[in-house]
C-alpha positions as YAML, in Angstrom:
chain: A
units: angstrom
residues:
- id: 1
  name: UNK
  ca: [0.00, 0.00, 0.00]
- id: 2
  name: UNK
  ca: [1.82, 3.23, -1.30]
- id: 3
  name: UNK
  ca: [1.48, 6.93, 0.37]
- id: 4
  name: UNK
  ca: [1.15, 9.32, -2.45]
- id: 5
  name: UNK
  ca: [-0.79, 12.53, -2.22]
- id: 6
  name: UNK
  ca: [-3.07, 14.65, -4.89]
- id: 7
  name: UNK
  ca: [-1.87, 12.38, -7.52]
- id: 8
  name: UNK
  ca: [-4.85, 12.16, -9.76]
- id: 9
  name: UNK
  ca: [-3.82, 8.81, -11.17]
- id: 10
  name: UNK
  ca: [-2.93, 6.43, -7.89]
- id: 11
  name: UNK
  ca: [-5.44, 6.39, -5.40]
- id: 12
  name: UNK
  ca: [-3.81, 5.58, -2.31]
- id: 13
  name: UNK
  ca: [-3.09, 8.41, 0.32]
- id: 14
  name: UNK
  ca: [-2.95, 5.91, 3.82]
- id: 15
  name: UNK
  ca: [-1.35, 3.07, 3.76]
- id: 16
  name: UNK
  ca: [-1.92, 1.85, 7.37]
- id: 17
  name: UNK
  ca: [-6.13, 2.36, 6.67]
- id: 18
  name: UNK
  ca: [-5.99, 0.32, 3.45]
- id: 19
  name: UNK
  ca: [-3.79, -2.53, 4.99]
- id: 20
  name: UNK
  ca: [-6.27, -2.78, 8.18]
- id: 21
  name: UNK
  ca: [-8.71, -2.86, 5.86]
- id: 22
  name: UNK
  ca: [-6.76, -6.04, 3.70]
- id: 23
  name: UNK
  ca: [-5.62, -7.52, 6.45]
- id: 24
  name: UNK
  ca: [-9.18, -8.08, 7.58]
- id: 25
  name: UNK
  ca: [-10.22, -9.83, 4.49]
- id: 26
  name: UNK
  ca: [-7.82, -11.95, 4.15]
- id: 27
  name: UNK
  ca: [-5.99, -14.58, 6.25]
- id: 28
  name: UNK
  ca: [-2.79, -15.73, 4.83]
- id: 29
  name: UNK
  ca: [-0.83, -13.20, 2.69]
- id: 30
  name: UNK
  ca: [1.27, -10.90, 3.70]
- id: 31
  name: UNK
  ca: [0.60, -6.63, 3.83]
- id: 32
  name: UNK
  ca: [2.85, -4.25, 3.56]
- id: 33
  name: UNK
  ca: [3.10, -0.55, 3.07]
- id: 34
  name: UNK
  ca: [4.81, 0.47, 0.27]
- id: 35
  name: UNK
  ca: [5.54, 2.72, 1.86]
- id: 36
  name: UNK
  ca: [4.67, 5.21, 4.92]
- id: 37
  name: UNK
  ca: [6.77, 7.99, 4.02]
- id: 38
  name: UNK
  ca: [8.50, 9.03, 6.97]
- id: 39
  name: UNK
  ca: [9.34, 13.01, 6.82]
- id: 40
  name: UNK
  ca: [5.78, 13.47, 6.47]
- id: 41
  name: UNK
  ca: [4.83, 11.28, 10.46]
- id: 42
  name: UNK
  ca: [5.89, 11.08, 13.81]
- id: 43
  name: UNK
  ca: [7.94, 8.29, 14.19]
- id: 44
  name: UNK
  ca: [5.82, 7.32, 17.11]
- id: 45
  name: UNK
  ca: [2.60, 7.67, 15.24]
- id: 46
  name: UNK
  ca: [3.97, 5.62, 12.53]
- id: 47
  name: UNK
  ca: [4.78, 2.59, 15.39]
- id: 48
  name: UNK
  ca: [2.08, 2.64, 17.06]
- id: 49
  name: UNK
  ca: [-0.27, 2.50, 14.00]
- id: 50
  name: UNK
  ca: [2.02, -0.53, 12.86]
- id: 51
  name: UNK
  ca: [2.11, -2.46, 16.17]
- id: 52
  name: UNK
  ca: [-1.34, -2.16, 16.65]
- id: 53
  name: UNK
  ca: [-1.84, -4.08, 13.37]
- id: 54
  name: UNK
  ca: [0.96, -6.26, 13.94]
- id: 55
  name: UNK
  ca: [-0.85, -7.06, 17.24]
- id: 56
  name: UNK
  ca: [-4.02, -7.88, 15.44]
- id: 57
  name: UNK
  ca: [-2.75, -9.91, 12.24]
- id: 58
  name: UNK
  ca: [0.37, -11.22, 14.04]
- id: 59
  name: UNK
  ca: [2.95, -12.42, 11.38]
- id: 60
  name: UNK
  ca: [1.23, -10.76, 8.33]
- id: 61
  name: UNK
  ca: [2.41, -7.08, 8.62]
- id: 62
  name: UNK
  ca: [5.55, -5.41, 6.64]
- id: 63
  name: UNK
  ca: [6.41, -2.23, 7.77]
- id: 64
  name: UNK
  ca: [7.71, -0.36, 4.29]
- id: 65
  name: UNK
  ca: [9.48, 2.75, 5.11]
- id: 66
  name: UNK
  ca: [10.28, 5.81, 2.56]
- id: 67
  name: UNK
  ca: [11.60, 9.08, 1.98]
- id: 68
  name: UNK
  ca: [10.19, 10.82, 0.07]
- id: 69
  name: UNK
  ca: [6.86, 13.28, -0.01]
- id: 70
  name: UNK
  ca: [4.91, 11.24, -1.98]
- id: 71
  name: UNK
  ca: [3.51, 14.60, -4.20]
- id: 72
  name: UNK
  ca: [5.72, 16.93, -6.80]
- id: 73
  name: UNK
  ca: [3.24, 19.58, -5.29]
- id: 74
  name: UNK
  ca: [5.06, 21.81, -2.90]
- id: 75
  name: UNK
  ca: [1.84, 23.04, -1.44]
- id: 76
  name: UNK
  ca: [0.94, 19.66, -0.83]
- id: 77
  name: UNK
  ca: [4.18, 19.34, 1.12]
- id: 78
  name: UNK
  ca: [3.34, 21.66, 3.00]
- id: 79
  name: UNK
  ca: [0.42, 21.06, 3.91]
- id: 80
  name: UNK
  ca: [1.25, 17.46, 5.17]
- id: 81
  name: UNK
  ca: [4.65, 18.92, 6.68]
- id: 82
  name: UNK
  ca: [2.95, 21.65, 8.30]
- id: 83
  name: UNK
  ca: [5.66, 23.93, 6.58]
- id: 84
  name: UNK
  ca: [8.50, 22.51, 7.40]
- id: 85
  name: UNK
  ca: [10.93, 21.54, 4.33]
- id: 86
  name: UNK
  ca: [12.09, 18.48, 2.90]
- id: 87
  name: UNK
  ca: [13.88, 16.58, 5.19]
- id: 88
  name: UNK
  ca: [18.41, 16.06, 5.13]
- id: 89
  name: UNK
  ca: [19.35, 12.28, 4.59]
- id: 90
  name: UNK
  ca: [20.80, 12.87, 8.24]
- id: 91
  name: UNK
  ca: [17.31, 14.39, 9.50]
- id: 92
  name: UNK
  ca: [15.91, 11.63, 7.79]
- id: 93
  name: UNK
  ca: [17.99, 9.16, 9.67]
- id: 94
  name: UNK
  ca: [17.16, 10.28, 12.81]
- id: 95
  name: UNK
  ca: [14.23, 9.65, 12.52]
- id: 96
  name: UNK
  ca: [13.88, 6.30, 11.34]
- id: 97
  name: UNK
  ca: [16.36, 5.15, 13.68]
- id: 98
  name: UNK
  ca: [13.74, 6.47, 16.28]
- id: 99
  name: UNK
  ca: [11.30, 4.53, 14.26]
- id: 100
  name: UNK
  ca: [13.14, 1.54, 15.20]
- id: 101
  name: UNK
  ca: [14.11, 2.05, 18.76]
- id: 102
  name: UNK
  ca: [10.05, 2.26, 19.33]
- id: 103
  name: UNK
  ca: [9.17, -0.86, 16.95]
- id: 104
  name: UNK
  ca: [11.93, -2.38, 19.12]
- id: 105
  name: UNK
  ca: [10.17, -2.09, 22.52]
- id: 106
  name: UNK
  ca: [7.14, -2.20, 20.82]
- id: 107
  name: UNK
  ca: [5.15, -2.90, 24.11]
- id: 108
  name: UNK
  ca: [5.38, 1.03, 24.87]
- id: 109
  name: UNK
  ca: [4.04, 1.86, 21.39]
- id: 110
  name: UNK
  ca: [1.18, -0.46, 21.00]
- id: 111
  name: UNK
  ca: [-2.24, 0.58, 21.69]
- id: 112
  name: UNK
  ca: [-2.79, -3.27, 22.57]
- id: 113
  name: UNK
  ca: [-1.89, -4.13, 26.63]
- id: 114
  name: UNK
  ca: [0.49, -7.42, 26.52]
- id: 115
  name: UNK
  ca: [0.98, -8.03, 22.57]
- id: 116
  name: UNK
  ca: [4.53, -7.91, 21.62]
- id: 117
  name: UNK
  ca: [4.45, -8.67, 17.72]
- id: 118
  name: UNK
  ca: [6.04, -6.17, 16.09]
- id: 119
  name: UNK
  ca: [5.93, -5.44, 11.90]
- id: 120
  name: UNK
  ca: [8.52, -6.50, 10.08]
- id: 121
  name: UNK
  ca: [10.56, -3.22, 9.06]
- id: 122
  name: UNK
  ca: [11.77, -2.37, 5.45]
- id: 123
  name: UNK
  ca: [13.35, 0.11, 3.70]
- id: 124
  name: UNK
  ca: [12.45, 1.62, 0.65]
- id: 125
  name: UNK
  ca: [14.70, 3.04, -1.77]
- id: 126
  name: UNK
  ca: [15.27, 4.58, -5.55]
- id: 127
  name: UNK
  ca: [18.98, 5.71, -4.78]
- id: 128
  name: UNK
  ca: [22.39, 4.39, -3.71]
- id: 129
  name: UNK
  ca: [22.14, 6.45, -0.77]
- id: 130
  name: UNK
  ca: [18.59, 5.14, 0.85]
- id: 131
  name: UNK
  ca: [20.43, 1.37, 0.24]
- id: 132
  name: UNK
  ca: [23.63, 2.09, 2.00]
- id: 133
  name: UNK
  ca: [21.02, 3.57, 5.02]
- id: 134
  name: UNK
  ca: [19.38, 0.04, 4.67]
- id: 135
  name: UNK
  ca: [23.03, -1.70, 4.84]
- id: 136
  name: UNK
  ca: [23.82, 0.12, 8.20]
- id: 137
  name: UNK
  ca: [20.55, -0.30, 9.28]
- id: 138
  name: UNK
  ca: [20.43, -4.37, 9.06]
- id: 139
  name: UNK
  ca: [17.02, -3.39, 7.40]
- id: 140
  name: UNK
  ca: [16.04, -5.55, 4.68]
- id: 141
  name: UNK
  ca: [15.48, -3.51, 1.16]
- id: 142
  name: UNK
  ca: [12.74, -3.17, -1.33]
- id: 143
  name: UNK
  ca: [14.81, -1.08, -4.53]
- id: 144
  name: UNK
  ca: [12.29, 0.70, -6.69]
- id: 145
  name: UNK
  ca: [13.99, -0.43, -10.03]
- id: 146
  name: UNK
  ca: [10.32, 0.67, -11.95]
- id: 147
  name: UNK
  ca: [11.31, 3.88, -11.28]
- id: 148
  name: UNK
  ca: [15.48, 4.24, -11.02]
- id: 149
  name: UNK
  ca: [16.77, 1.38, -13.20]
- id: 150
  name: UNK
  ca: [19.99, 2.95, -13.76]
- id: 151
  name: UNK
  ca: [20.70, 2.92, -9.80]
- id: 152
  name: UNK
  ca: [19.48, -0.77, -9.62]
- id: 153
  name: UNK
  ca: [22.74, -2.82, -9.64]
- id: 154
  name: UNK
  ca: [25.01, 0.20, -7.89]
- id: 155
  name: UNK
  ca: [22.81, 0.20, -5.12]
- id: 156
  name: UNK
  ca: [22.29, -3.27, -4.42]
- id: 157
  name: UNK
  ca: [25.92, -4.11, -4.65]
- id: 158
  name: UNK
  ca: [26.77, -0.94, -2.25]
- id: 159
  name: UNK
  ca: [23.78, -2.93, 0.41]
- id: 160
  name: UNK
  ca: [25.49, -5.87, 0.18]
- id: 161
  name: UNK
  ca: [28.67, -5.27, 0.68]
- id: 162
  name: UNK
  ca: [28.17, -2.79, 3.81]
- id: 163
  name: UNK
  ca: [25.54, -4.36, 4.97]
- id: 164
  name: UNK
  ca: [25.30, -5.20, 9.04]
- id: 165
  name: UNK
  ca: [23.38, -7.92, 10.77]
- id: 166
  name: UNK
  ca: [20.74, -6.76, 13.06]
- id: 167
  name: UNK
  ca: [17.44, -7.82, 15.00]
- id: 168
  name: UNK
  ca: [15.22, -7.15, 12.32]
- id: 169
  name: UNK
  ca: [17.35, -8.81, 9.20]
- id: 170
  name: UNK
  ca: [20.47, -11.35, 9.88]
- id: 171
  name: UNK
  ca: [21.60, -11.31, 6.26]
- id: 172
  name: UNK
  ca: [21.29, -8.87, 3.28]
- id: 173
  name: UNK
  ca: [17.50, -9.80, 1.53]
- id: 174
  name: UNK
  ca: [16.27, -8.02, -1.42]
- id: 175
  name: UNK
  ca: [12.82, -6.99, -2.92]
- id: 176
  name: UNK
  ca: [12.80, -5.40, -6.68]
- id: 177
  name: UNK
  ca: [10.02, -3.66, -7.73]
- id: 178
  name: UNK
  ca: [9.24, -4.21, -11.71]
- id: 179
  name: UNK
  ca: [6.68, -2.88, -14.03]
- id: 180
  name: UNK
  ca: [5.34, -5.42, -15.43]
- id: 181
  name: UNK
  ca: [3.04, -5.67, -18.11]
- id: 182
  name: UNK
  ca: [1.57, -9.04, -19.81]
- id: 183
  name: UNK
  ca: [-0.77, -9.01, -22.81]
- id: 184
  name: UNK
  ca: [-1.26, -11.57, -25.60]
- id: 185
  name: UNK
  ca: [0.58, -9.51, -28.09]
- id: 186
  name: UNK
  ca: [3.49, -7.38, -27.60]
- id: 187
  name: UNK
  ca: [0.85, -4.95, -29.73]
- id: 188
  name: UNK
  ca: [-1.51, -4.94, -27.06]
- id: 189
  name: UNK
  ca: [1.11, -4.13, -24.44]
- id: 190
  name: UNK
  ca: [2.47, -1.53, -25.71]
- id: 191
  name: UNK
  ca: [-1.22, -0.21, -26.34]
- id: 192
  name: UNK
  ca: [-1.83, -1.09, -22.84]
- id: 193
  name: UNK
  ca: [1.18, 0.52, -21.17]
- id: 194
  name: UNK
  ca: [1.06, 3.68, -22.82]
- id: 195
  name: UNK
  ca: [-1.05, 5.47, -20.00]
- id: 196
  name: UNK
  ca: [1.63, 4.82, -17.77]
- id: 197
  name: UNK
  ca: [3.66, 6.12, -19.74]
- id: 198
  name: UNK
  ca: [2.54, 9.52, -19.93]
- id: 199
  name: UNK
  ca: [2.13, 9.82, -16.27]
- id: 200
  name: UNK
  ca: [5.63, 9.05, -16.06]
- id: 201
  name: UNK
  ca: [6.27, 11.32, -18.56]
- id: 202
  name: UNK
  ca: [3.83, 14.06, -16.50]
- id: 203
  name: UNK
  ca: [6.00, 13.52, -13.30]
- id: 204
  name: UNK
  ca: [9.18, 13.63, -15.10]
- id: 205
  name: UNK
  ca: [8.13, 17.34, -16.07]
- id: 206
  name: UNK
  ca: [7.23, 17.84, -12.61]
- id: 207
  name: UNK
  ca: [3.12, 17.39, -13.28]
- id: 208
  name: UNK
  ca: [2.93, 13.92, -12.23]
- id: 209
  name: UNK
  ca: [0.04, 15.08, -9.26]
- id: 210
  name: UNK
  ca: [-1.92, 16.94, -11.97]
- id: 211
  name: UNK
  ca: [-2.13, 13.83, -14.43]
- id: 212
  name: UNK
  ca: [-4.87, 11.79, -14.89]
- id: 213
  name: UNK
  ca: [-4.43, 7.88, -16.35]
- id: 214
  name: UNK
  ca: [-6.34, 8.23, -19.76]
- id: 215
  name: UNK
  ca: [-7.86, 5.08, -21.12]
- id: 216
  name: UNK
  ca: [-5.48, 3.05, -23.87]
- id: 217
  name: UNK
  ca: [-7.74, 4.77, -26.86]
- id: 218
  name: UNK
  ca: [-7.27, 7.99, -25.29]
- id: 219
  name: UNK
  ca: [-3.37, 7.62, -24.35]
- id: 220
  name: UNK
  ca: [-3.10, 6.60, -28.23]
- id: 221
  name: UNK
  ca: [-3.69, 9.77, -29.79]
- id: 222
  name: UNK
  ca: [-1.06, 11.76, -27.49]
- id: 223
  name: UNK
  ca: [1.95, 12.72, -28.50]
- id: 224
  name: UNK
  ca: [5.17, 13.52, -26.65]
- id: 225
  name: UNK
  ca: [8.64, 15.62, -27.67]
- id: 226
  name: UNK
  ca: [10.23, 12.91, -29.59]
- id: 227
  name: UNK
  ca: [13.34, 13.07, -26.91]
- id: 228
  name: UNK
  ca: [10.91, 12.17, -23.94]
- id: 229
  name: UNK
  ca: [9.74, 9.19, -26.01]
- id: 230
  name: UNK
  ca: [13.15, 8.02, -26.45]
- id: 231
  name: UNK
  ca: [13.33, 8.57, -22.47]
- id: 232
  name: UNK
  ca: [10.30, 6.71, -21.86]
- id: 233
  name: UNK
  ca: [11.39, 3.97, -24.44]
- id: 234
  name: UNK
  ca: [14.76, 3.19, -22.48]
- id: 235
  name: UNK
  ca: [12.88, 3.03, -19.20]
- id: 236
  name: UNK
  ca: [10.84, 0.88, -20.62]
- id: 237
  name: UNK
  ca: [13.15, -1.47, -22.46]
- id: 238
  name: UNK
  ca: [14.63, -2.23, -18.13]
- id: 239
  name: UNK
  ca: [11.05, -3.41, -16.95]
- id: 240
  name: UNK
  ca: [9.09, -6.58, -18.48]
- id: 241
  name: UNK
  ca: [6.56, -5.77, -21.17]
- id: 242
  name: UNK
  ca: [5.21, -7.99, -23.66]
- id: 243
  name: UNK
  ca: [3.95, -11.25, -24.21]
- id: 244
  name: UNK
  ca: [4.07, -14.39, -21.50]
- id: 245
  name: UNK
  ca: [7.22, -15.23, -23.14]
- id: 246
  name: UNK
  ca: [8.77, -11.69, -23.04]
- id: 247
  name: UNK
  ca: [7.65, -11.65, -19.71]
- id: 248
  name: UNK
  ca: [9.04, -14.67, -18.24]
- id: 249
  name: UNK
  ca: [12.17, -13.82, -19.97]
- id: 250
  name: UNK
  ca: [12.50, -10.35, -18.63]
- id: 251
  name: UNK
  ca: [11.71, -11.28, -15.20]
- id: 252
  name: UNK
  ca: [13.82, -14.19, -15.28]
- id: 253
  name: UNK
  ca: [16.73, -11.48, -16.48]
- id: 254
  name: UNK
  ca: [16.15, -9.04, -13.88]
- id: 255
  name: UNK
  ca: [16.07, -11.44, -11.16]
- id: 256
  name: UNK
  ca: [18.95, -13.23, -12.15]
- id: 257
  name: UNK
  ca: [21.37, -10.02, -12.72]
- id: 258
  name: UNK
  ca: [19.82, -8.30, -9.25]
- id: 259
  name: UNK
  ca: [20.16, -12.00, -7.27]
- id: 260
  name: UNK
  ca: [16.62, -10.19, -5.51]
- id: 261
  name: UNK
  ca: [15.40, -12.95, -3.02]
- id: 262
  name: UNK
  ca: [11.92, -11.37, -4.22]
- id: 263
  name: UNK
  ca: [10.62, -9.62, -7.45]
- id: 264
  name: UNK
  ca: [6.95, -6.99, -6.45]
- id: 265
  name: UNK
  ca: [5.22, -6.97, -9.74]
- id: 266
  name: UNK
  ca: [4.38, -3.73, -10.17]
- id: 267
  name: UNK
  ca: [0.84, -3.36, -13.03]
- id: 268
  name: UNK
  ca: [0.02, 0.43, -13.77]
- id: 269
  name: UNK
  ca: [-3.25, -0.99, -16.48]
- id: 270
  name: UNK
  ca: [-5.91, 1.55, -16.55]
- id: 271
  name: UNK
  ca: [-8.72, -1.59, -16.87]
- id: 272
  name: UNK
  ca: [-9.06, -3.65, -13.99]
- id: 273
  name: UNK
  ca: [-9.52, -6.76, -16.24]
- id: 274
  name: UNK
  ca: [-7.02, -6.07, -18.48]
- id: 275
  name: UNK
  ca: [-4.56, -5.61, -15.42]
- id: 276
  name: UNK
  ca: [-5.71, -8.71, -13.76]
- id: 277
  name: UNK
  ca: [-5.24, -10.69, -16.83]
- id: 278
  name: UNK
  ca: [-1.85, -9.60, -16.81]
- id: 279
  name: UNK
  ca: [-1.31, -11.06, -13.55]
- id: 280
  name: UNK
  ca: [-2.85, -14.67, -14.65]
- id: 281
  name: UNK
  ca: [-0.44, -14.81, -17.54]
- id: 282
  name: UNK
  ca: [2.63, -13.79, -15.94]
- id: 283
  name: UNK
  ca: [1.59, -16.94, -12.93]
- id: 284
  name: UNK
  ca: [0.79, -19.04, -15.94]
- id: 285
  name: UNK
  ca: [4.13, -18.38, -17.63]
- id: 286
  name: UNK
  ca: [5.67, -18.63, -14.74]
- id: 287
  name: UNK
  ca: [4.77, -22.28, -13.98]
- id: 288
  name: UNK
  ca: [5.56, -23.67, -17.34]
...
């Protein structure tokens, strides 16, 4: 469950609500946030919220931590940070190693008298820095290589090689995050993705709160700057679009060149049918 704010085209703004709300229809898998962005909460806020759930669906709960605002809208940021600015990597710290100090004793930060699950932390990142953090941290890291493909193999290398056994993670563990897109054509995926790709192409230009995810007919008749296309082309070409086949293959690629204990399939389809189809071929390919 992502934290993003006034973004017109992802609708999800509080993580800890929506996973309560899975968590309680469901009874096996795990949820996660994905993540609470921490500059914009108290840390204790943030624990106690988590614990609580922990407490309630022990075992089940991932506690997915982040950076960054989660809106290009500075009044937005404002708003959430009650004026305050973004936050220093060292500010930043701080507070996450607060975080975990109260998720640590979580006891005192649990709403619930005498549970003593607590989530399981992670930390999310898109830069070399954020998985170095994770490294000293002994936090285990999700790497948002759908977004920052070029930092993908720099910053898991940096994680493990500096990375430091702790209560929460005893060795280095990976999640990557991939777009991934399945249709029975490569045609159709292309069709399919190109929403996504224009509100990529929005928040590139610093507009990605303002854009809406058009329908496939709709995204087909827009036209970029022919150097964003070729931008939007190479980020493209890193995730795994295409056929069951291409898929497979791409996946397969990614995994093996990232050795991630755990690929997150990430599906920006404007149709819910068309999106969950993708899903079904990607399993189906994947057990063949």
């Amino acid at each position: 469950m992502a934290e993003h704010h006034r973004y017109r085209s992802v609708a999800s703004v509080a993580p800890a609500v929506m996973s309560a709300h899975l968590a309680a229809k469901t009874s096996g898998i795990r949820i996660g946030s994905g993540g609470v962005l921490l500059t914009n909460h108290a840390p204790l806020v943030i624990a106690e919220q988590f614990s609580t759930l922990a407490a309630v669906h022990p075992g089940r709960i991932d506690l997915g931590i982040g950076r960054g605002p989660g809106t290009s809208d500075i009044n937005t940021v404002r708003a959430l940070r009650r004026g305050a600015d973004q936050a220093t990597h060292a500010e930043y710290r701080t507070s996450l190693v607060e975080l975990l100090e109260y998720l640590a004793h979580a006891n005192e930060a649990r709403v619930l008298t005498g549970a003593d699950t607590a989530p399981q932390p992670w930390l999310l990142s898109s830069s070399v820095a954020g998985a170095e953090l994770a490294a000293e941290l002994g936090l285990p890291l999700a790497f948002a290589h759908h977004i920052q493909p070029g930092n993908t193999l720099e910053a898991l290398g940096r994680y493990r090689d500096r990375f430091l056994p702790s209560r929460w993670c005893q060795t280095a563990r990976v999640l990557v995050s991939v777009e991934t897109l399945c249709a029975p054509t490569e045609a159709e995926a292309v069709y399919l993705a190109r929403p996504a790709l224009l509100a990529m192409a929005a928040a590139l230009a610093g507009h990605g709160g303002h854009a809406t995810l058009l329908s496939p007919a709709k995204a087909a008749a827009h036209s970029l700057d022919p150097e964003v296309e070729d931008r939007l082309a190479q980020l493209r070409a890193t995730q795994a679009h295409g056929t069951p086949q291409t898929v497979q293959r791409r996946l397969s690629t990614i995994a093996a060149q990232t050795a991630a204990d755990e690929l997150m399939l990430s599906t920006p389809v404007y149709d819910m049918e068309a999106r969950t189809r993708s899903l079904a071929l990607v399993a189906a390919a994947s057990t063949t």
